[in-house]
N, CA, C and O atoms as a Tinker XYZ file with bonds, in Angstrom:
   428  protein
     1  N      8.867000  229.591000   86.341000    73     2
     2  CA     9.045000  229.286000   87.751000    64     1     3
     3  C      9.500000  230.523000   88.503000    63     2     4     5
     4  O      9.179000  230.638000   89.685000    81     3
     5  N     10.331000  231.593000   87.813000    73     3     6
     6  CA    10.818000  232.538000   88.370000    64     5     7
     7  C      9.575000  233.503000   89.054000    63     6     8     9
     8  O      9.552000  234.167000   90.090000    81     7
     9  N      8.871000  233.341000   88.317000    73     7    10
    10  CA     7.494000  234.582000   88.207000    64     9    11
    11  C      6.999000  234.487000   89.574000    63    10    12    13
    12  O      6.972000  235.332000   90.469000    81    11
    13  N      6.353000  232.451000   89.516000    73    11    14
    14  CA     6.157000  232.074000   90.543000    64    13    15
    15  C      6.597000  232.339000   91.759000    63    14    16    17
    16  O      5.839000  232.458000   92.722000    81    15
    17  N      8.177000  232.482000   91.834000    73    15    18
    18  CA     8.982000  232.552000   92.889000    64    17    19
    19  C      8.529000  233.834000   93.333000    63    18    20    21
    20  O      8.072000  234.049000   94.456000    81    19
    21  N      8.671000  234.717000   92.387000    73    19    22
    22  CA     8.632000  236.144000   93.309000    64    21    23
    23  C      6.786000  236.802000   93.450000    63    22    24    25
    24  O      6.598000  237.966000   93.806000    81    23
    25  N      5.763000  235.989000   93.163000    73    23    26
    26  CA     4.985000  235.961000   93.695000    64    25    27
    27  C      4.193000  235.608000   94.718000    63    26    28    29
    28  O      3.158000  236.108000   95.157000    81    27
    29  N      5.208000  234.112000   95.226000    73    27    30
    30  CA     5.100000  233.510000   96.115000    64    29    31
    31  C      5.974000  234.373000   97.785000    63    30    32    33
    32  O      5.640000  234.372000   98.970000    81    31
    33  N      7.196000  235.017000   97.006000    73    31    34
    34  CA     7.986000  235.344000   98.073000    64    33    35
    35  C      7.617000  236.867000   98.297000    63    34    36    37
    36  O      8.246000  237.340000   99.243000    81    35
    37  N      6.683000  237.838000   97.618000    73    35    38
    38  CA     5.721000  239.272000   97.838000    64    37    39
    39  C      6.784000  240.062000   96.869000    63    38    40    41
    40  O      6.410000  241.219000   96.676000    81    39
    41  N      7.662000  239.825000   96.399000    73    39    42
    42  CA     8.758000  240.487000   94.939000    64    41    43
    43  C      7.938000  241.178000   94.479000    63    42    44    45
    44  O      8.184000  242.380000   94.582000    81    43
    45  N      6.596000  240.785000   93.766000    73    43    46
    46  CA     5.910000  241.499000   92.773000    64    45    47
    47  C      5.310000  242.749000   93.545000    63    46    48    49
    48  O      4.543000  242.513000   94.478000    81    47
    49  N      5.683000  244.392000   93.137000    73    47    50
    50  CA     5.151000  245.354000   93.848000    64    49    51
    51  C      4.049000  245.450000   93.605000    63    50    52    53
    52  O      3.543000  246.190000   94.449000    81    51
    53  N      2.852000  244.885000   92.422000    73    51    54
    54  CA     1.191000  245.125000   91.986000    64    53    55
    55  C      0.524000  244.204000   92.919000    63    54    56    57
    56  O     -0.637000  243.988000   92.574000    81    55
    57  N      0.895000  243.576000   94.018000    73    55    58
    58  CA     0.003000  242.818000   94.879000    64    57    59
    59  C      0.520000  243.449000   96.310000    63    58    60    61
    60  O      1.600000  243.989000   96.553000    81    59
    61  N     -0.674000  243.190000   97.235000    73    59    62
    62  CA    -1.290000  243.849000   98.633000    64    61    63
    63  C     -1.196000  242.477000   99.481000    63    62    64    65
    64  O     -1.780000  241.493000   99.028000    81    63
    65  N     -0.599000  242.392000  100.495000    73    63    66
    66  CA    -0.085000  241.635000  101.072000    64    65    67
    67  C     -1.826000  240.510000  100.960000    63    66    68    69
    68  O     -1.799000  239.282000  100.884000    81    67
    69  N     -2.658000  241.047000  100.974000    73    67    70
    70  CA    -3.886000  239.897000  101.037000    64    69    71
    71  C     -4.299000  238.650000  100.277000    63    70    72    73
    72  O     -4.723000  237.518000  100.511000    81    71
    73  N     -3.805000  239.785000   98.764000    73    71    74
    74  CA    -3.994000  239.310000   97.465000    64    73    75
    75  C     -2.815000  238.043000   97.858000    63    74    76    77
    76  O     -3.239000  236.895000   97.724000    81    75
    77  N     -1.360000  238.207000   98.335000    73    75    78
    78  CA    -0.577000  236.898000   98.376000    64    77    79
    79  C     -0.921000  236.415000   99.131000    63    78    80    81
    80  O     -0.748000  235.211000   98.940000    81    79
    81  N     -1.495000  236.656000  100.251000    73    79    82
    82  CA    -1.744000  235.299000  100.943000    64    81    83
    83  C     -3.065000  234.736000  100.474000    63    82    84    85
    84  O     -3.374000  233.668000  101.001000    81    83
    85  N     -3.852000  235.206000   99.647000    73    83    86
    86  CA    -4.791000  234.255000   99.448000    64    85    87
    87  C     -4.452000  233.351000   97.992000    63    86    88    89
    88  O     -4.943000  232.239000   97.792000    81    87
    89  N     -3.410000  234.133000   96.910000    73    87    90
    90  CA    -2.495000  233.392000   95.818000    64    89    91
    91  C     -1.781000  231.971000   97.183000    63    90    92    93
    92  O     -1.677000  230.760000   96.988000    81    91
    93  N     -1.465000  232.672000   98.304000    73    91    94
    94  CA    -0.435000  231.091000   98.738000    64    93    95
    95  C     -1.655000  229.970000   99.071000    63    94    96    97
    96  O     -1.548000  228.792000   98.729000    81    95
    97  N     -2.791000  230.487000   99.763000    73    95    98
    98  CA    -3.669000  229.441000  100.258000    64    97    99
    99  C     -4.119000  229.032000   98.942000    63    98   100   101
   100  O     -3.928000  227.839000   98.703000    81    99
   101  N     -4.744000  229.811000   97.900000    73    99   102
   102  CA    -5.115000  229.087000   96.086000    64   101   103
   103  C     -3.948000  227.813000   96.134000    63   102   104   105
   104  O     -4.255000  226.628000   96.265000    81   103
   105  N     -2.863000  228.214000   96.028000    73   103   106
   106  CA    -1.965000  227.560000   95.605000    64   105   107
   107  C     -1.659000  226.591000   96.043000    63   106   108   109
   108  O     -1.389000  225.667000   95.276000    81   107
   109  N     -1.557000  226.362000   97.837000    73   107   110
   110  CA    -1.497000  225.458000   98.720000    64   109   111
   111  C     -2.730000  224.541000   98.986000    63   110   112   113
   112  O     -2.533000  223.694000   99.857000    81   111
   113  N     -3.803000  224.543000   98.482000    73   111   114
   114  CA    -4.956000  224.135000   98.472000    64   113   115
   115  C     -4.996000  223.092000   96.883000    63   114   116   117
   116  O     -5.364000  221.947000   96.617000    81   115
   117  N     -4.497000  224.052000   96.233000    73   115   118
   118  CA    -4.742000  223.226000   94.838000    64   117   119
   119  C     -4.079000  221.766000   95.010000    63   118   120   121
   120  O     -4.606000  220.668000   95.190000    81   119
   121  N     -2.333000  222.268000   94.855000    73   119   122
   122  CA    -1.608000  221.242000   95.358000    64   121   123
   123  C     -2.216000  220.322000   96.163000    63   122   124   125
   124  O     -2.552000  219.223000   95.721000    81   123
   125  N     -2.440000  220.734000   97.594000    73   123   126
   126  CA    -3.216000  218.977000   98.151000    64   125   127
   127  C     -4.053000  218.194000   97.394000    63   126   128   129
   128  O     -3.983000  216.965000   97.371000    81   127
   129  N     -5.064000  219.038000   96.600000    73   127   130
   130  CA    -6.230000  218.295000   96.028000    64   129   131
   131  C     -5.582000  217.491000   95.372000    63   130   132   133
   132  O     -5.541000  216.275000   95.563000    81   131
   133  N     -4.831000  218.312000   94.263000    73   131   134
   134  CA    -3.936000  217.222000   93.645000    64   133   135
   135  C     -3.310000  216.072000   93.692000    63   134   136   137
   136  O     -3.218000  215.169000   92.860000    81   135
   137  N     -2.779000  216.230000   95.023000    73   135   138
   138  CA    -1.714000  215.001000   95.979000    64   137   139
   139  C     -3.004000  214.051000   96.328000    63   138   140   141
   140  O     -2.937000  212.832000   96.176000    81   139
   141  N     -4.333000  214.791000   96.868000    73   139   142
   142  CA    -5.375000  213.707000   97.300000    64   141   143
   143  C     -5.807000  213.170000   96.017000    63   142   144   145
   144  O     -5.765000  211.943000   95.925000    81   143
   145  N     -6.188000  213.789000   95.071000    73   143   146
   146  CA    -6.727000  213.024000   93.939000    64   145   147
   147  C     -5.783000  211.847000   93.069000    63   146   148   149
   148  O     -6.110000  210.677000   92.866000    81   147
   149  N     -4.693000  212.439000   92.689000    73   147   150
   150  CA    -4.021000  211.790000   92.680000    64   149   151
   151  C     -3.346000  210.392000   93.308000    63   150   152   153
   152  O     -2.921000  209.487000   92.589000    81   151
   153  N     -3.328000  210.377000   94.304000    73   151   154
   154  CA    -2.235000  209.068000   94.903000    64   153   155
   155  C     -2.982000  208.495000   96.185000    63   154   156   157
   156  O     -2.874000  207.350000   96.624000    81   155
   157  N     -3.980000  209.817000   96.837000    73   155   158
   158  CA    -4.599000  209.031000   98.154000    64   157   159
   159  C     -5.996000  208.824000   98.167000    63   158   160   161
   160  O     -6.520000  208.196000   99.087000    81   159
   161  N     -6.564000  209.236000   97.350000    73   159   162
   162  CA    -8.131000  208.443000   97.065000    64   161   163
   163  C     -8.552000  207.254000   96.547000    63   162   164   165
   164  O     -7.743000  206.930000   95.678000    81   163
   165  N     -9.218000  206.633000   96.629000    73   163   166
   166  CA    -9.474000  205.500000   96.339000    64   165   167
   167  C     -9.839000  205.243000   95.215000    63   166   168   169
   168  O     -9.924000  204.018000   95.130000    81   167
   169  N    -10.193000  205.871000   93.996000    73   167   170
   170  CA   -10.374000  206.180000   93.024000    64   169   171
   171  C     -9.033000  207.019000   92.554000    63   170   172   173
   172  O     -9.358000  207.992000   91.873000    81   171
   173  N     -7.457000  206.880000   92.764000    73   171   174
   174  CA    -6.808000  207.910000   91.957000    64   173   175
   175  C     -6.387000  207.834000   91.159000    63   174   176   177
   176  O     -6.816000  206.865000   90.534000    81   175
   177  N     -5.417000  208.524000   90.512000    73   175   178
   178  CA    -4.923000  208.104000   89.042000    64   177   179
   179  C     -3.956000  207.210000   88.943000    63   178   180   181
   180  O     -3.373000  207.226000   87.859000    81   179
   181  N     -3.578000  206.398000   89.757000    73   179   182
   182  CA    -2.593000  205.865000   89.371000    64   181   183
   183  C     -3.434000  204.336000   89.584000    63   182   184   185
   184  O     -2.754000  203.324000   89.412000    81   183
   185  N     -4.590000  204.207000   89.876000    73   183   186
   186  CA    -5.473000  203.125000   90.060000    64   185   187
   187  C     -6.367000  202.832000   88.305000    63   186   188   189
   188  O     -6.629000  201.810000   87.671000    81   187
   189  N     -6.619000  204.465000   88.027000    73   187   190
   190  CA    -7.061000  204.373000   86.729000    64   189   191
   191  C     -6.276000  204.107000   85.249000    63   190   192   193
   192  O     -6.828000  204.008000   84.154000    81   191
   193  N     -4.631000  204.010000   85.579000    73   191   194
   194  CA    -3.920000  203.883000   84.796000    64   193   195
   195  C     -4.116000  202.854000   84.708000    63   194   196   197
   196  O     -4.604000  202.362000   83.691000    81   195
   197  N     -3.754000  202.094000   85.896000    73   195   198
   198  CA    -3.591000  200.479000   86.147000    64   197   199
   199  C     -4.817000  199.712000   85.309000    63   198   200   201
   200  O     -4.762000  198.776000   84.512000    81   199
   201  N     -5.809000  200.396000   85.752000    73   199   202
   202  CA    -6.785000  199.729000   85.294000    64   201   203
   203  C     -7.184000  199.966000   83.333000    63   202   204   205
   204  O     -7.868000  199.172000   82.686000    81   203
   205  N     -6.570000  201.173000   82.799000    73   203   206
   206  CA    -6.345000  200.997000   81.473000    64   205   207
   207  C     -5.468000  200.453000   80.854000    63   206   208   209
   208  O     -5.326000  200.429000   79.631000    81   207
   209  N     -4.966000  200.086000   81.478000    73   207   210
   210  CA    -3.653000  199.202000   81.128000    64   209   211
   211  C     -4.206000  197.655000   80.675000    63   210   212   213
   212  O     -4.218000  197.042000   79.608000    81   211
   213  N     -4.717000  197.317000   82.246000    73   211   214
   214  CA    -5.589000  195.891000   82.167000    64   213   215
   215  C     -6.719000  195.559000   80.903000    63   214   216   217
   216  O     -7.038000  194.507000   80.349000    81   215
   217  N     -7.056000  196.649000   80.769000    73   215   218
   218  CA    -7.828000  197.042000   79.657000    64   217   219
   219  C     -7.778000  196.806000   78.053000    63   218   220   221
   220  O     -8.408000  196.241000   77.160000    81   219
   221  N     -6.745000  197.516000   78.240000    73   219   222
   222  CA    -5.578000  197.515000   76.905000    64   221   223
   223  C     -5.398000  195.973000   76.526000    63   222   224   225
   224  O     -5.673000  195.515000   75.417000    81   223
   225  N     -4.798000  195.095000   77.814000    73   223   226
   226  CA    -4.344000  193.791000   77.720000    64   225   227
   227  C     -5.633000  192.776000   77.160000    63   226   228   229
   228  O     -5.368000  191.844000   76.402000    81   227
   229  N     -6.660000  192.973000   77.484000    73   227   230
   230  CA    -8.014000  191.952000   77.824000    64   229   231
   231  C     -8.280000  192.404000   76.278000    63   230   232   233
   232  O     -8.555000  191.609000   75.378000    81   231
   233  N     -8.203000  193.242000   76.186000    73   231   234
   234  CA    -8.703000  194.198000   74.636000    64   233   235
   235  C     -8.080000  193.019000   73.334000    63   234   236   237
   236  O     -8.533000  192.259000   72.477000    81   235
   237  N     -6.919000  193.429000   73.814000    73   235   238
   238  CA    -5.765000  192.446000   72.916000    64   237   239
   239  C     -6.017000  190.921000   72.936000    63   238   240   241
   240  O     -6.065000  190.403000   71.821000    81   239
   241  N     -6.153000  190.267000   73.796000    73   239   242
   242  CA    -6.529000  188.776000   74.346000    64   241   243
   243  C     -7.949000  188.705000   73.720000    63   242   244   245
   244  O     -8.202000  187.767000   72.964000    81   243
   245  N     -8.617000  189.372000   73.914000    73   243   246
   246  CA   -10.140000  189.060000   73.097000    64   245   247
   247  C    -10.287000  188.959000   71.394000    63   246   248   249
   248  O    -10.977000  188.235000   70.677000    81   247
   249  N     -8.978000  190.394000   71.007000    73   247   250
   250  CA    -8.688000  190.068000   69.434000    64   249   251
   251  C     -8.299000  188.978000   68.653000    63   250   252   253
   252  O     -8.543000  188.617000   67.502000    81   251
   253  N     -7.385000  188.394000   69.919000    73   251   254
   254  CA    -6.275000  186.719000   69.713000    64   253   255
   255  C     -7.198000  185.692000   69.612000    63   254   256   257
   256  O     -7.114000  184.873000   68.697000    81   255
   257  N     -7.905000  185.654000   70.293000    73   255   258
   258  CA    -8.914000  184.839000   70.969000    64   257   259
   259  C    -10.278000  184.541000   69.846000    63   258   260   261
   260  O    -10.689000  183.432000   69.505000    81   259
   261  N    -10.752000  185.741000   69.460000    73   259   262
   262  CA   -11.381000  185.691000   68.404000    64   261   263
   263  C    -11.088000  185.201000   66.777000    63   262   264   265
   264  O    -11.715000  184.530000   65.957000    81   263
   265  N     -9.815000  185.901000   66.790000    73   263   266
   266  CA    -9.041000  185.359000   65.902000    64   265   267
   267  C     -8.845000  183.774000   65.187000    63   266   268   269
   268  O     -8.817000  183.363000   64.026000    81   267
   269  N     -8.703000  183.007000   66.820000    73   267   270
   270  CA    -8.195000  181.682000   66.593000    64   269   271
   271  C     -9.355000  180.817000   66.549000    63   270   272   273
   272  O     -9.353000  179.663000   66.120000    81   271
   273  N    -10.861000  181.777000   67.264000    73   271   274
   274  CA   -12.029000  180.984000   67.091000    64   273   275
   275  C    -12.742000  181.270000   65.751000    63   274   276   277
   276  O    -13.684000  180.586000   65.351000    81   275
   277  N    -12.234000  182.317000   65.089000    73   275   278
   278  CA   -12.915000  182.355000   63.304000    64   277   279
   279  C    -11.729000  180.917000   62.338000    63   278   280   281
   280  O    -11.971000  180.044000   61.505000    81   279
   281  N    -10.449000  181.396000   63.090000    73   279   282
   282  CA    -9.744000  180.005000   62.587000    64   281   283
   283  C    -10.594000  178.219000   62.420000    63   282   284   285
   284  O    -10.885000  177.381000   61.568000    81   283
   285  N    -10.661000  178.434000   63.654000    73   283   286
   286  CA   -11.207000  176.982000   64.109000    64   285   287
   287  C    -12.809000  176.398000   63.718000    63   286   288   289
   288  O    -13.362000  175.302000   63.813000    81   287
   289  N    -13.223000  177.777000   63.225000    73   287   290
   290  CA   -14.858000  177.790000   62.480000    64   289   291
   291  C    -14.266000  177.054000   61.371000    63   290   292   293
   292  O    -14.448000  175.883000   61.041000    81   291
   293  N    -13.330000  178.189000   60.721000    73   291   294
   294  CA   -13.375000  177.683000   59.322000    64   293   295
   295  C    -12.734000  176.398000   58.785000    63   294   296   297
   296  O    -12.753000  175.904000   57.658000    81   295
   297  N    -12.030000  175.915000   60.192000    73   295   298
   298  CA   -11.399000  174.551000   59.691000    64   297   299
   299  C    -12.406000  173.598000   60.100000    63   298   300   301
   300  O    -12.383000  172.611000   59.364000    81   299
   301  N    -13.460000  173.525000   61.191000    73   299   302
   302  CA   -14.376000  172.746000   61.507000    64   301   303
   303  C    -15.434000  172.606000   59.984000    63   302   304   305
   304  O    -15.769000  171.493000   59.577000    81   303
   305  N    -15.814000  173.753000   59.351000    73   303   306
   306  CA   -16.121000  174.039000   57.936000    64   305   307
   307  C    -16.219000  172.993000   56.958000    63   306   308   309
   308  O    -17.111000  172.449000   56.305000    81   307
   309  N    -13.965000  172.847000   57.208000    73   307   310
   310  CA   -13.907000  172.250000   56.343000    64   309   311
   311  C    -13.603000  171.092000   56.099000    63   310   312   313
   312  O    -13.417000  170.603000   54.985000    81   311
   313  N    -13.502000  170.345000   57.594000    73   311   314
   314  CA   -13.976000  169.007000   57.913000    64   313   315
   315  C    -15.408000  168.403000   57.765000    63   314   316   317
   316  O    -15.840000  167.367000   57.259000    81   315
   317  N    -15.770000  169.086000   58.180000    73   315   318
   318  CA   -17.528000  168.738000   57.861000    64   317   319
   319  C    -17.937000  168.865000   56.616000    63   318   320   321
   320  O    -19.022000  168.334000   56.382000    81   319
   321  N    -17.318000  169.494000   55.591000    73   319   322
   322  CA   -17.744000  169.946000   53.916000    64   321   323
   323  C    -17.321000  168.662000   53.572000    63   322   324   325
   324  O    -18.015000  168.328000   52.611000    81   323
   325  N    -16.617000  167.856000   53.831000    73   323   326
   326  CA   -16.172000  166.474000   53.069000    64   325   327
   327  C    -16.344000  165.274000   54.151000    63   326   328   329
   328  O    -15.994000  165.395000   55.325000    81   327
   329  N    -16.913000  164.125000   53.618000    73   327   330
   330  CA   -16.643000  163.453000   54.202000    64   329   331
   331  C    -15.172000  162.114000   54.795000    63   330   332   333
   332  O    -14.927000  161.317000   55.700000    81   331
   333  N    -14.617000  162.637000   53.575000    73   331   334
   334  CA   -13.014000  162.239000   53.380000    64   333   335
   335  C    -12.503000  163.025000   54.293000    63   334   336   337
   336  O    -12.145000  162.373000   55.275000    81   335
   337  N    -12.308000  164.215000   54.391000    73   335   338
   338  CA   -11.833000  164.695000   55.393000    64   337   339
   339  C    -12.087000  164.633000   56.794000    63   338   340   341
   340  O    -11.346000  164.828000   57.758000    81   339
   341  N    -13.293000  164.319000   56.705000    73   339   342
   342  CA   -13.893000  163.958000   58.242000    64   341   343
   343  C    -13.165000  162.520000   58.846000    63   342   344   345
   344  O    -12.393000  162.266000   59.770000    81   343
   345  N    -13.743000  161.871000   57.965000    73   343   346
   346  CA   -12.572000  160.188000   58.634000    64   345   347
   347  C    -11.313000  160.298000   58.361000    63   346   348   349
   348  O    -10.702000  159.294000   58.725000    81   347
   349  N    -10.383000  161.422000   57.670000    73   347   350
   350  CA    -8.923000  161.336000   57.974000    64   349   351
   351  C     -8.974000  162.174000   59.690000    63   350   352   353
   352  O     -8.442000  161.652000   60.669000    81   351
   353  N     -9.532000  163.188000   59.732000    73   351   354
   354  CA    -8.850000  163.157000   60.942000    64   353   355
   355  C     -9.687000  162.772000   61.960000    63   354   356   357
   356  O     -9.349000  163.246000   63.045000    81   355
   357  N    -10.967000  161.859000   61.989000    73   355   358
   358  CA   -11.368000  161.003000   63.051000    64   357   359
   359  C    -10.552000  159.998000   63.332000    63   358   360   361
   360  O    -10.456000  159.556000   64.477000    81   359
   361  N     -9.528000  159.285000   61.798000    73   359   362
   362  CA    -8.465000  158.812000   62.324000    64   361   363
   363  C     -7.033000  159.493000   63.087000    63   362   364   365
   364  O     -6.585000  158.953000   64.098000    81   363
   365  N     -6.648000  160.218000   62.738000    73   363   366
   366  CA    -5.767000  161.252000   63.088000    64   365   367
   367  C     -5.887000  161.774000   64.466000    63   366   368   369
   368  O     -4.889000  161.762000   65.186000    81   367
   369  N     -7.136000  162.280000   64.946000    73   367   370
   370  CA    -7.096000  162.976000   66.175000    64   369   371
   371  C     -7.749000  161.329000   67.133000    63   370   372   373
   372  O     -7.173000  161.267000   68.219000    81   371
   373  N     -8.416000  160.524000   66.993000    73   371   374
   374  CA    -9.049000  160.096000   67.754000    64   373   375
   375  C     -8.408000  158.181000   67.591000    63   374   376   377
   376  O     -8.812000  157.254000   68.292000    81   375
   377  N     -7.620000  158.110000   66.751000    73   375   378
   378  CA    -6.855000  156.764000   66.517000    64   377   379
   379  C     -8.131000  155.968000   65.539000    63   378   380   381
   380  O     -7.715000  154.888000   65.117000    81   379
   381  N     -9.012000  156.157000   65.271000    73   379   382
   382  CA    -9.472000  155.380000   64.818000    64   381   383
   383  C     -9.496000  154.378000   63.461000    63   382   384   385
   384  O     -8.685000  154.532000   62.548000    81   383
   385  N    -10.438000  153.426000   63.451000    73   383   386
   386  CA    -9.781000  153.170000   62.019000    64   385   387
   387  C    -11.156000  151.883000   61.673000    63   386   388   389
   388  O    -12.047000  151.643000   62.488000    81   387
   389  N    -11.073000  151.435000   60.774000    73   387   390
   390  CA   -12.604000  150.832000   59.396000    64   389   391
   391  C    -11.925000  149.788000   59.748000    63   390   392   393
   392  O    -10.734000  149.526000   59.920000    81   391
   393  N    -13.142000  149.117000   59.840000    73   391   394
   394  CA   -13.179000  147.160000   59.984000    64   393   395
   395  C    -12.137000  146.794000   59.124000    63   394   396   397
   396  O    -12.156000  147.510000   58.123000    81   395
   397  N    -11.379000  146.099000   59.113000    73   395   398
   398  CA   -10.263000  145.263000   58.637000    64   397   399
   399  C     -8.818000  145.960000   58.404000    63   398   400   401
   400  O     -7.804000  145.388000   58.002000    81   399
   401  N     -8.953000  147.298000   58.742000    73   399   402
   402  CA    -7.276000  148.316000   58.888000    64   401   403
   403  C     -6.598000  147.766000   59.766000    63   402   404   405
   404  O     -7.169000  147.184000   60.689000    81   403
   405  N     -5.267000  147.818000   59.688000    73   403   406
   406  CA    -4.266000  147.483000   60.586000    64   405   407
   407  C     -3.511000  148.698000   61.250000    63   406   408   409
   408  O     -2.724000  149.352000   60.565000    81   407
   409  N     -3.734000  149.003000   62.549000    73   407   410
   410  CA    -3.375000  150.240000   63.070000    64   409   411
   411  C     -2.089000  150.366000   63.515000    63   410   412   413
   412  O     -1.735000  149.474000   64.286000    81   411
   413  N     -1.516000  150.970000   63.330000    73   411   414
   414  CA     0.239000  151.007000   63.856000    64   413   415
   415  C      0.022000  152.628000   64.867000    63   414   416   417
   416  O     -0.693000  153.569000   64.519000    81   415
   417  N      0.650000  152.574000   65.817000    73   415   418
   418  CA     0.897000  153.621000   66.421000    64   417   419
   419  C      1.883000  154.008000   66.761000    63   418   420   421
   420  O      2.350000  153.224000   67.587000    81   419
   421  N      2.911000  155.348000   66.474000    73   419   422
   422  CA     4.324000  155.624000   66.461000    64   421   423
   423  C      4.358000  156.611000   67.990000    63   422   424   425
   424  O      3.941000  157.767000   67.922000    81   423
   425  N      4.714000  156.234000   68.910000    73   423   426
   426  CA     5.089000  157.240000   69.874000    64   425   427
   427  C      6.782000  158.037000   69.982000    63   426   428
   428  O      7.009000  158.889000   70.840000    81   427
């Protein structure tokens, strides 16, 4: 930063007063772009963070998501592989029950 300083303030005797003022306009020029790219364009970085972020999240939710639908394959699987298993939980999920059962229901 020091270097900076005394290049900015004409300290350094190897530069011609031109050479600094066109180092201050480089310098003062960069900076805005920066400030514009950054924070006031409509496209800036703090829009593209946001939006990898969201990214990140949906990323994760699609892994969960997938997850619980290879789950639910393989238990549909293995309801359908038996037919015993199929009428326990057609009774189970749906109350049902075979001509002459007596149904009790516990709430």
């Amino acid at each position: 930063m020091g270097k900076l300083k005394e290049i900015w303030k004409g300290k350094d005797g190897n530069k011609n007063p031109e050479e600094r003022s066109f180092l201050r306009y480089f310098i003062v020029s960069t900076l805005v772009f920066i400030v514009l790219v950054g924070f006031v364009n409509k496209n800036n970085v703090v829009r593209w963070v946001r939006s990898s972020v969201r990214i990140h999240g949906q990323n994760r939710q699609i892994e969960r998501l997938q997850e619980e639908i290879n789950s639910m394959d393989h238990e549909i699987k293995g309801i359908l592989s038996n037919r015993d298993s199929l009428e326990r939980f057609a009774r189970e999920q749906f109350r049902l029950a075979a001509p002459g059962d007596d149904v009790y229901i516990e709430e």
